[in-house]
N, C-alpha and C positions, 0 to 999 in steps of 0.2 A: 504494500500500500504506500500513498505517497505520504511525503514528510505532512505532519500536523500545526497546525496552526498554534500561537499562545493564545492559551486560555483566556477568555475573559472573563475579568469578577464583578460588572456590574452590565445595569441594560434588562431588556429583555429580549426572549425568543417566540416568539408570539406564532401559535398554530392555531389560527379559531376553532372553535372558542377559548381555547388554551391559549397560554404564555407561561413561558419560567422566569423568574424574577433573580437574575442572580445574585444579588445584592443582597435580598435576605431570601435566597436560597427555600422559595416557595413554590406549587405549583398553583395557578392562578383558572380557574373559569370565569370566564364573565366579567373577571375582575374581585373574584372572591377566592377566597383559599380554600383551595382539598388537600384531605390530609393525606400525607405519606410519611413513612419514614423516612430517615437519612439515608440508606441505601435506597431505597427503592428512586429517591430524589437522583444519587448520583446515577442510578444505574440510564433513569430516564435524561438526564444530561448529556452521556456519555455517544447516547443514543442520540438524542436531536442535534449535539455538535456535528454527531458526522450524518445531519438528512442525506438521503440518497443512496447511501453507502453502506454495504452491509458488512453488518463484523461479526467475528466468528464469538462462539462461545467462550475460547480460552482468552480473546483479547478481553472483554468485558469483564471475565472475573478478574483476569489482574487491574483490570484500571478501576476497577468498583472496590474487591479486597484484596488490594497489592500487597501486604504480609500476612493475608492471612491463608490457613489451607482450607479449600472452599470444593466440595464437589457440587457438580452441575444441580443435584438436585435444589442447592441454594439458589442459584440463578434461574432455575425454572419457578419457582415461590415468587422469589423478587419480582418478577417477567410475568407472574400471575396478578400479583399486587397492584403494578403498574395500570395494565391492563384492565382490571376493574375502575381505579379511580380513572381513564380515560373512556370509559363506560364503551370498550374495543375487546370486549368478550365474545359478541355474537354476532354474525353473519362475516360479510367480504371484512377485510382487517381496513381502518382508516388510517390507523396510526402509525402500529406497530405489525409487520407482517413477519411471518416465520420463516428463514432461508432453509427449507428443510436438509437436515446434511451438514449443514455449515454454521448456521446461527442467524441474527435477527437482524432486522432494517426498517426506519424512521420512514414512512415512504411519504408524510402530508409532508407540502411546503410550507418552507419556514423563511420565515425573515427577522433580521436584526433589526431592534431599534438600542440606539444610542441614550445613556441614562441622560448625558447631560444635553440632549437634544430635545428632549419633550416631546418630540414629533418622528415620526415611521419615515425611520432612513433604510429606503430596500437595499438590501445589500445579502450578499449570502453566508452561509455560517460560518463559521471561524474556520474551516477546514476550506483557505480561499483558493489553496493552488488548485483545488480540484474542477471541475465543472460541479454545477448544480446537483445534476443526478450521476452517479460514478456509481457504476455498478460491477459488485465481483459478480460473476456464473455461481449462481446459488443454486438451482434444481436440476434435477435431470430434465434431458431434452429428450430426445427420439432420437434412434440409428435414422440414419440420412444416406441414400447412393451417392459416394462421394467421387463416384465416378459415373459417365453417364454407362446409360442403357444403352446396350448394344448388340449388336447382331452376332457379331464374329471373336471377337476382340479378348485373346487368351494372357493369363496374366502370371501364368506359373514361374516361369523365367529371370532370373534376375537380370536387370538394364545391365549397358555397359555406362559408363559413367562419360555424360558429355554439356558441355557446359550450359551453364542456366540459361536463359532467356531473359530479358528483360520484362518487370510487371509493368504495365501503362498506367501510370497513377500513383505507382506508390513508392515511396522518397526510400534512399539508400536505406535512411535514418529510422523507419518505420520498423518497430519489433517485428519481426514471425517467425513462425513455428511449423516443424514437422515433427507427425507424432509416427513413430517408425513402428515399423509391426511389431509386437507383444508376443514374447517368447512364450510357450507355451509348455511347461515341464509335469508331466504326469502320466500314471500308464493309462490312464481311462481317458484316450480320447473323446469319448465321447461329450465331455466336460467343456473341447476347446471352441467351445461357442462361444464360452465366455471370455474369452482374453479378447477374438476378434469384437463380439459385442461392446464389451465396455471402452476398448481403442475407436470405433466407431461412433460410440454415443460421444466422447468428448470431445472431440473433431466436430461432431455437431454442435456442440454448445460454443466449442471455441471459435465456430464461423459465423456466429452472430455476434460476434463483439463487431464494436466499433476499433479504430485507433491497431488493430494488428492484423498480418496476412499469415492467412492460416492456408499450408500448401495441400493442397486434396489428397486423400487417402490413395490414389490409383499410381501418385507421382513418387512417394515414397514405397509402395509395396513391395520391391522386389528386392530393397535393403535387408544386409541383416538385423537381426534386435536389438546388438548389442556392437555394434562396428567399432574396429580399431582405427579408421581411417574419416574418424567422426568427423573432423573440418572440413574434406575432401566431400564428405556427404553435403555437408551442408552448404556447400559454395556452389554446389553443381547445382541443388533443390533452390538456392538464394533464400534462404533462409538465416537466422540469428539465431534462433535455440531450439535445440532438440529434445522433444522427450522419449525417452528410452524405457523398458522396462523388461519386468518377465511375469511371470502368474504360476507357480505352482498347487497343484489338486494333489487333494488323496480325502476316494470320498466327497463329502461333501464339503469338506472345510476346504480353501482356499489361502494361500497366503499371497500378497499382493505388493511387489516391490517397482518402483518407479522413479524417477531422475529427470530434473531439468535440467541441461545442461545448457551454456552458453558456450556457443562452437567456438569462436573465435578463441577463446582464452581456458575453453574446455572446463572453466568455473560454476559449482553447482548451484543453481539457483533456488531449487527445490529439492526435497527427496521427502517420500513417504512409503510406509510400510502398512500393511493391513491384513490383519489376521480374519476373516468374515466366512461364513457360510453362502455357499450360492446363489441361495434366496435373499440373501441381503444385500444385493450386487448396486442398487441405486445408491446408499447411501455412499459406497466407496465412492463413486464414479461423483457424486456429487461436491466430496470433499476437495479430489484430483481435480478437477474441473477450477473450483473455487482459488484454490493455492496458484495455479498453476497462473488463471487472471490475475490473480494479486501479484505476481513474481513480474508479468508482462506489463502489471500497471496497464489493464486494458477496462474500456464498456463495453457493456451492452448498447445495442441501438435503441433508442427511447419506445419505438415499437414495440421492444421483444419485453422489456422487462418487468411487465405484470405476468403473460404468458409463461416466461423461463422459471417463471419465481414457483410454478407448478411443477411438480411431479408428471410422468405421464399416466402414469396408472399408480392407486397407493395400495394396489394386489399383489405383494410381490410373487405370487404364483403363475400372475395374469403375465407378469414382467418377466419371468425363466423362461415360460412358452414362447415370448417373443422373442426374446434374445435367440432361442432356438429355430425358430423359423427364418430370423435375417440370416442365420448360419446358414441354413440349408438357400435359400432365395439367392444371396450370394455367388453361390455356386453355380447357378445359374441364369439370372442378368449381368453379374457385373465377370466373373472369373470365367463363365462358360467350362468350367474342367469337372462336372458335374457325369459321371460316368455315366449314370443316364438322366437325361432334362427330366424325363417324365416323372420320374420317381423322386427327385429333389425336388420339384414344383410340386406335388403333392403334397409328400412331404409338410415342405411351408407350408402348403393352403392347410392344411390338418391342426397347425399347431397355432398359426392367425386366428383362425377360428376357435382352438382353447381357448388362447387369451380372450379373445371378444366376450367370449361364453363365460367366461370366469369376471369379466370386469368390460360390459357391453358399451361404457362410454369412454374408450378405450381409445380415444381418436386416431393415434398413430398408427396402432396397429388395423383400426380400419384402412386407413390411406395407403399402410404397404401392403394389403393385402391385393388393394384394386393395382397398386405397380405392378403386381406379379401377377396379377390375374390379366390385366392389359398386354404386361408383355408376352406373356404365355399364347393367349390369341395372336398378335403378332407374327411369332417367330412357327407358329402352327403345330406347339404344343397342347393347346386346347384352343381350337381355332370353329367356336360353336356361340351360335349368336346369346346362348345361356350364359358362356362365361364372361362376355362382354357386357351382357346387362349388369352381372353378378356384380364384375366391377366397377359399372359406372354408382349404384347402390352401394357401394362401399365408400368410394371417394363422398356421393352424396351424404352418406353419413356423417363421415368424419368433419367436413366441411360445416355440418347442421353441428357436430357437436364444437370444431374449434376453428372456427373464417381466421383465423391469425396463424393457421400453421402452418408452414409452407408446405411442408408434406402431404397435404390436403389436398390442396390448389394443382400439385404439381402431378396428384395421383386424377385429378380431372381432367390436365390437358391430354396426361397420353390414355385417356377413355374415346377422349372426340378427338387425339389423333390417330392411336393405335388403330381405334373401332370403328370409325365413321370416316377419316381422313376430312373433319371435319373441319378445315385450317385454323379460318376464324378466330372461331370459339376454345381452338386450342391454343391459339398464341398470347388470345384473353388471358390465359388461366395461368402459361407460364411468364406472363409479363407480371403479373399478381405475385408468382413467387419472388419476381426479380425487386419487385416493391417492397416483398418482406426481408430480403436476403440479395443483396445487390449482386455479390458474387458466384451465385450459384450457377456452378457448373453447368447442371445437369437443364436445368431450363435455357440457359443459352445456347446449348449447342441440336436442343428439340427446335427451337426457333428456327435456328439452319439449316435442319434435318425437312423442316417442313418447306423451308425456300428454295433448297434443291427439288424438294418431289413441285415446288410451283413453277421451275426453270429460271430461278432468280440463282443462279449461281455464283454470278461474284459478289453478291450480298450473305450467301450460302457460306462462301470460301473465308470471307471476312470476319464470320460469327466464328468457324471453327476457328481460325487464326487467334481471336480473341480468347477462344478456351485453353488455348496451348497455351498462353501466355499466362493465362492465371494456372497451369495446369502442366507445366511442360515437359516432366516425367511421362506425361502417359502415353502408350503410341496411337492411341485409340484419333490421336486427332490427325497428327498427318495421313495417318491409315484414310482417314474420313474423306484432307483434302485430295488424300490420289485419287479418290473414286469421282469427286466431283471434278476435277481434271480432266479424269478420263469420258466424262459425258462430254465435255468440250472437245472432245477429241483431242484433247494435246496429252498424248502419248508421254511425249518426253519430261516436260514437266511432272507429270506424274508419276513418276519412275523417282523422280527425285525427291516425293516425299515417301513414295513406299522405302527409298532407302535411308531415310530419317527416321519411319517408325520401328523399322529393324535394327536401326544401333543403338534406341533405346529397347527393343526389345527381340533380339536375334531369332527367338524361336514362334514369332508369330506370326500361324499358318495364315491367317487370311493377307496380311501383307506379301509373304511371298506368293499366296496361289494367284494375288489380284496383279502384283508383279509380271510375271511371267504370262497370264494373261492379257495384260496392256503391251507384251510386247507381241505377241500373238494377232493384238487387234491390230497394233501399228506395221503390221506384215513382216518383222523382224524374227522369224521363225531360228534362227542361230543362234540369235542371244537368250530366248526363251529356250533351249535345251540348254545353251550355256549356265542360265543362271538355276535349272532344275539340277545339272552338273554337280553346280558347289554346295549340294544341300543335299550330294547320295545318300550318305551314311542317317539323316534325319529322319527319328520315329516318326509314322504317319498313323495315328490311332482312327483319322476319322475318314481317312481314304482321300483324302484332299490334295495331295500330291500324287499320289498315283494316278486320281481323275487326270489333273496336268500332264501325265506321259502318255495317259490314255488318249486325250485330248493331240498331243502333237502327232501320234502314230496313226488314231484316225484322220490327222491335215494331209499326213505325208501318201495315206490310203494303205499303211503297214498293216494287213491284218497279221500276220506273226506278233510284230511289237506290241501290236492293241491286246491281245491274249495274254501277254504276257506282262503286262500293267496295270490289267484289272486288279482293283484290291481283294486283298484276301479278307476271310472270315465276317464280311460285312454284305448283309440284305439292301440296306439305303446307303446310298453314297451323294456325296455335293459336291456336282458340276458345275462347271464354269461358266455354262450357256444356259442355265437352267435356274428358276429362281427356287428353288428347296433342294430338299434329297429326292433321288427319285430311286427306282428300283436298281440296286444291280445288273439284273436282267434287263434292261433296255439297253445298259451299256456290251453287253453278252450281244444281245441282237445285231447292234453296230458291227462289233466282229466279224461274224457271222456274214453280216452280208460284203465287209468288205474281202472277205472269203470265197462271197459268191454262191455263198452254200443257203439258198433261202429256206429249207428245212428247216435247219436249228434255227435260223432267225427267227422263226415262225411262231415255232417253240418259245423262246424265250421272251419275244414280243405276248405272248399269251401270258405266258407267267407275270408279267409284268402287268398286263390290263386286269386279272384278278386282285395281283397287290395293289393298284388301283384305287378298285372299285370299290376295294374292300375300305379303304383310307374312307372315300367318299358318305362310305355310311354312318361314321362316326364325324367327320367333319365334310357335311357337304357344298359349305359357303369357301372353302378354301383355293383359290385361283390358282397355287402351284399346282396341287393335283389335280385340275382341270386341264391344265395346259399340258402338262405332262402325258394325259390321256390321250388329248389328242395325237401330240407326235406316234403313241401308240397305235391308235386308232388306224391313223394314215396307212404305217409302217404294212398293218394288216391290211389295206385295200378299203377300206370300211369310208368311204368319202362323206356320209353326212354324218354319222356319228365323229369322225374326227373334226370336222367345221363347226357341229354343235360343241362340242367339248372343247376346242381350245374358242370358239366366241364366246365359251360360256365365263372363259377366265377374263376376257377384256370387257367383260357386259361388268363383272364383278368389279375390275379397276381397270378403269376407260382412261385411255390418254387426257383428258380434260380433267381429270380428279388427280394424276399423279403422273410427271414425266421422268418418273425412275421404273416401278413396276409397270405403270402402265406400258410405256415403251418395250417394256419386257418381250410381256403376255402380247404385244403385238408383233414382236419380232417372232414370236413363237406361231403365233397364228400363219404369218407370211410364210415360215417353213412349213407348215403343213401344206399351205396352198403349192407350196414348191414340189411337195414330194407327191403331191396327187396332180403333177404335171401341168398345174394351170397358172402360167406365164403371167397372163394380161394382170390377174388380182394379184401376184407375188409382186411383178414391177410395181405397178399401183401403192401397195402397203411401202417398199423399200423407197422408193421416192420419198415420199412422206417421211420414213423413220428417219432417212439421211439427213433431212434438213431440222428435225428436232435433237436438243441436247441424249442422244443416247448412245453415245460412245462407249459404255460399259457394255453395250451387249451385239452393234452392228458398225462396221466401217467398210470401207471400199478392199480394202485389202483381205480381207476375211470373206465376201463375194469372192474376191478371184481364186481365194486356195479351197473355202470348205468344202468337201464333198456332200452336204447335207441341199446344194443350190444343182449338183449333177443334174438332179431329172431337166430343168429348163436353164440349162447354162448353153445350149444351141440357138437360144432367141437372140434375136437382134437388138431388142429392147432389152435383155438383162443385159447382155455384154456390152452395154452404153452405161450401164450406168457405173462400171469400172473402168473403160476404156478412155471415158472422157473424164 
């Protein structure tokens, strides 16, 4: 906390109807005397010297009974006392509010008047270097995506270390902080919910202060917990101090060790230690949170600090299921290494829903329940118009229980954008968040996500540009701007930040597989085997590089090579022309017929329309496996079945609703028309897609090599529209 001001002994402090009289040391209503004792006087002094400012329990006993030994229960009596004679027992607190975790805070305003002035000289209370309201992080907050939601975006890997970025805004001289990942020591994994948990919730609390930049959770992840090379970390992060820790379990008991360090000079600013049970995980996180503000000399934003000064739930059963759920949710929006999505989306939705059950005004946890539930639709996890109402009714909830949380606000844009594409009203919701939380990541870079699928790209390009900046460990953003590059077709360009998001993060498959496919589209077929080359030895758990050998050996028309780069042990694979997984066996089929052997294609074109159809039963609003059907369809001879089923995926996202999918499911559509031989509607569709942003999925170079355009590559109209 900052230095105090000298005392003054006369005057008053005047809080209507209240005033303290220092002179003779009275408390006043009206102008009349209530009685208190002498502690209960100093204790309440102690208190309105520092309005705004909340002080812990240990600072107030010693300034109230500085020689004497006093347990808290005296101070909770005294704080009992007080509280009656300001008649601030029942309902919302006027006076006196509870910092739960940490201790108490004067919250009416107060002003000085001068004894020998006679007259109300406003001025602020003796504590004058501070601002008016100077707030420590008193309650817990909510786990926050401190990184955005994403599609691809694998986080296992640790960075290589490459210099900061500059932040836009904010002065050398500005504190911040990286809170590095929280070691985890115990044989019962199943516990380490909790270390990620409580690192997450304080990163939340800590990015509503005013006055400090707090680096996102996604930018420090790949750090160890405990680094020898701490300045080294922190110069690259551009940060000032780092907090560190570990958590060891056994059982249920917990011990909890932590460290603020100031990089530069490696000098400790803070350390705490906490011996607690698991269920009692708020109040640690509350404490750490609280010290850690005072250490940075930081606020809160005038906004947050009725809201922060709550709890999010005071169940702490409600609060173990959630902390468990963001574990398992995690592992699937933000790190994607979820062995199976389905079963970790579950999962979460099973234990959000404890919590709800257990403590129904539960706001946060309704909010992340609707994140995961939106993004789950999205990504075609549960891609059912049920699960999209489920969570627009979620976000609605939490919003009806807390309009000030950002987590609310933020779990409604991706309802009306995930669900509806409904731009609008989603850019409404994330601008709301930006108003509660200036810096927030995670709604800036939706904003950009929505202005690329509008074809506002270098509005698009400038929003992610902006997240690196506040964010610039993650690779999740250059990853973002190649793709919007490569809709502009500038190939080369784009190459240049998929190789940015790989030296912050070397083993991330969507950077290389989108890699080597912009060089594919840029017609550079030598560099895309080149760069598939220097990444032989690379595990491929989800078939993603092997799709990419698959991919160049059916350009080159290898059916040996194509045979022999299909992935192993995997039913669904993600292709690079395809917007989901689609069946192994359709990539089987390809072989096959560049084999010539239409038998087994036939075959496995069939295998493939069952696994299909079968998808479609369970989710039948889903555009990838519409479009997917088709190609099937065609491959089979089936011409109105395969026209209904890939129009069925652009009737679903029409190019005028989204020029990213939509362009997709139209390029998909044009190859069906290709493969059932009719030229005049293939040119037509390609015309068109050429002259819109959809360079991720069609170029002029890609016409001239794919064998998927053979059937009417003898037109005079298709060969124009590569020739010229």
């Amino acid at each position: 906390m900052g230095q105090e001001a000298p005392r003054r002994n006369n005057g008053l402090y005047v809080f209507p109807p209240f005033a303290v009289d220092l002179g003779r040391r009275l408390l006043l209503r009206d102008g009349e005397p209530v009685r208190l004792r002498p502690k209960a006087f100093d204790l309440l002094l102690n208190l309105v010297e520092s309005a705004g400012t909340s002080r812990s329990r240990e600072e107030l006993i010693r300034a109230v009974w500085p020689d004497t030994i006093v347990e808290e229960h005296g101070l909770t009596v005294g704080m009992s006392a007080l509280r009656k004679a300001l008649g601030d027992e029942d309902g919302p607190p006027r006076f006196i509010m509870t910092v739960r975790g940490y201790g108490y805070c004067f919250i009416a305003p107060v002003r000085y008047e001068p004894a020998q002035a006679g007259v109300a000289d406003e001025a602020p209370p003796p504590a004058a270097a501070r601002p008016a309201y100077r707030w420590i992080v008193p309650a817990a907050l909510a786990l926050m995506l401190a990184a955005g939601l994403g599609y691809y975006a694998n986080r296992d890997e640790a960075p290589q270390r490459e210099a900061a970025l500059p932040v836009a805004g904010v002065s050398a001289a500005t504190p911040s902080i990286a809170v590095l990942p929280f070691e985890f020591i115990g044989e019962e994994q199943g516990n380490a919910y909790f270390a990620l948990g409580m690192r997450q919730t304080i990163l939340a609390r800590l990015a509503r202060m005013a006055g400090i930049r707090v680096m996102s959770r996604t930018s420090s992840d790949g750090y160890p917990s405990h680094p020898e090379n701490l300045r080294e970390i922190a110069a690259a992060l551009g940060v000032t101090t780092v907090l560190e820790g570990h958590v060891q379990a056994s059982g249920q008991q917990v011990l909890i060790n932590l460290q603020l360090i100031e990089a530069d000079s490696g000098r400790h600013l803070w350390a705490g230690s906490y011996t607690r049970t698991l269920d009692d995980v708020i109040e640690v996180e509350n404490d750490v949170a609280a010290h850690v503000a005072s250490a940075l000399e930081a606020r809160l934003l005038p906004a947050d600090t009725m809201r922060n000064a709550r709890a999010p739930t005071n169940d702490s059963n409600a609060y173990v299921a959630f902390l468990k759920a963001n574990y398992f949710e995690d592992q699937v929006t933000n790190r994607n290494n979820a062995v199976s999505p389905d079963t970790a989306a579950a999962e979460a939705t099973t234990l959000y829903r404890q919590a709800i059950e257990l403590d129904p005004e539960f706001a946060l946890a309704h909010a992340r329940l609707s994140i995961l539930q939106s993004y789950a639709y999205w990504s075609s996890i549960v891609r059912t118009p049920e699960a999209i109402s489920s969570a627009r009714n979620a976000a609605t909830r939490a919003i009806a229980l807390d309009r000030s949380l950002p987590e609310a606000w933020l779990a409604m844009g991706y309802v009306h954008y995930y669900g509806q594409r409904d731009y609008a009203t989603a850019i409404a919701a994330f601008e709301r968040v930006l108003e509660l939380v200036p810096s927030d990541v995670n709604a800036k870079v939706a904003i950009a996500y929505i202005q690329r699928r509008q074809g506002r790209l270098d509005d698009a390009i400038e929003g992610m540009r902006q997240a690196s900046l506040l964010d610039p460990r993650n690779s999740r953003w250059p990853y973002e701007m190649g793709l919007t590059l490569m809709a502009q077709r500038k190939y080369i360009e784009a190459d240049e930040q998929y190789a940015r998001a790989l030296a912050i993060e070397p083993l991330n498959f969507a950077s290389i597989s989108n890699r080597v496919y912009a060089a594919l589209l840029a017609g550079d077929k030598q560099r895309a085997v080149s760069l598939l080359d220097d990444i032989a030895s690379v595990a491929d758990p989800l078939g993603q590089i092997s799709a990419l050998r698959f991919e160049i050996a059916r350009l080159e028309r290898n059916a040996d090579q194509a045979f022999a780069s299909l992935p192993k042990g995997l039913d669904w694979v993600q292709v690079p022309d395809m917007g989901g997984n689609v069946p192994r066996s359709m990539m089987e089929a390809e072989a096959w017929a560049l084999r010539g052997d239409r038998s087994h294609a036939r075959e496995a074109l069939e295998k493939s329309r069952q696994m299909l159809q079968a998808e479609l039963v369970a989710q039948p609003h889903n555009p990838d496996t519409w479009s997917a059907l088709g190609i099937v369809f065609a491959g089979l001879g089936q011409r109105e079945e395969a026209l209904a089923a890939a129009r069925r995926a652009t009737e679903l996202v029409p190019v005028s609703r989204d020029l990213v999918d939509g362009v997709l499911y139209t390029t998909v559509l044009a190859r069906v028309h290709a493969r059932l031989g009719e030229a005049a509607m293939t040119v037509k569709l390609l015309r068109e897609l050429l002259q819109m942003p959809g360079g991720m999925f069609i170029s002029v170079p890609m016409l001239k090599m794919d064998p998927q355009w053979d059937a009417i590559r003898a037109d005079a109209a298709f060969q124009a529209l590569y020739k010229d």
